[in-house]
C-alpha positions, 0 to 999 in steps of 0.5 A: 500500500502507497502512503496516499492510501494509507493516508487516505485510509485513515481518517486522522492521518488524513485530516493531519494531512489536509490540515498540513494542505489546506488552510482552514475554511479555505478550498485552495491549497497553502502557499507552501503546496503551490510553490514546492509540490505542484510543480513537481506533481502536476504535469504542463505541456510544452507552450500551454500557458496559464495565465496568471489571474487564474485561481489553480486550487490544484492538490498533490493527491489527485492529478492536475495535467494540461496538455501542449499548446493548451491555454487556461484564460483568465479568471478561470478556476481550476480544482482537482480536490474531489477528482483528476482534471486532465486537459488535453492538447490544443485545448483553450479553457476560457475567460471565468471558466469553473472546472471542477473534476473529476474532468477528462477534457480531450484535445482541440477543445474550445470553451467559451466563457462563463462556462461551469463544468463539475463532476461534484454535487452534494448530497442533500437528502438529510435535512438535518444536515445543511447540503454544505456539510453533507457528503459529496458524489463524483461522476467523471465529466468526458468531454472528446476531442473537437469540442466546442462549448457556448459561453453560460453553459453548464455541464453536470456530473457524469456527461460525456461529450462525445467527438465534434460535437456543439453546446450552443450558448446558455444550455445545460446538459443532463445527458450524455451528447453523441458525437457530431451532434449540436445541442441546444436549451435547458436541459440541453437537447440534440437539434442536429446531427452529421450525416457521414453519407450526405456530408452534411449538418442536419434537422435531428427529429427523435 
């Protein structure tokens, strides 16, 4: 057994360790995280840039990886407490973007702004429990290669993207989108797909 998972384990070395992480009240890691163990745990792709009013709560204990070429635009947040964030190539996070993971985000991506994509939610059905104090669950965000994704979206726990495909502005996706398909509205539905054989974007009637 590695010592994470010792760690992980066990419930005091644990709550030493995120105490030894994390300033209280605060989900972003100390100073002293960000300076001396990220850089040598997390992985940056040759010419990806972070800019710099980007917030990185990133922690040692779950990955953080962005791909070549990749940009993180400002006023963007990035977390990895509860899961991986792994950005692939080519990929632009845009200006005051939330990613939360877990999150497997491919290459050639595009995210425009004001975008939220987590794969966290909090429990809330003890309502002798505030929700914030409540456990959470986690369900893994796949979002494919070629990607484009309209600013003010919301992307939930456990959707998967698949290839090419479009998140017009504004909508919010429940479900799962299949590749080469445009989806629209709150909750996001398919209005379009790829015909291989025509070559061409058309009506999609379920």
């Amino acid at each position: 057994m590695s010592v994470i998972s010792k760690i992980k384990s066990n419930p005091k070395l644990k709550k030493l360790a995120l105490s030894m992480l994390i300033p209280t009240n605060e989900h972003r890691p100390r100073l002293w995280v960000r300076l001396f163990l990220n850089p040598f745990k997390h992985k940056k792709g040759a010419g990806s840039i972070i800019r710099s009013r980007t917030r990185l709560d990133v922690f040692p204990f779950n990955q953080f990886v962005l791909g070549k070429k990749s940009v993180i635009e400002d006023f963007a947040t990035v977390n990895n407490g509860v899961g991986d964030v792994i950005i692939g190539d080519g990929t632009i996070i845009g200006i005051g973007n939330v990613v939360i993971g877990p999150v497997n985000i491919g290459n050639n991506v595009m995210l425009a702004q004001n975008i939220v994509i987590s794969g966290l939610n909090h429990n809330y059905k003890d309502v002798t429990v505030p929700p914030a104090h409540q456990n959470v669950n986690c369900k893994e965000i796949t979002i494919s290669d070629d990607v484009w994704i309209g600013s003010n979206s919301v992307i939930t726990a456990g959707v998967t993207l698949g290839k090419h495909c479009i998140i017009g502005a504004g909508s919010v996706v429940t479900k799962s989108v299949p590749e080469y398909s445009v989806a629209v509205g709150n909750p996001a539905k398919v209005i379009k797909k790829y015909n291989q054989s025509s070559g061409l974007w058309e009506k999609f009637i379920p």
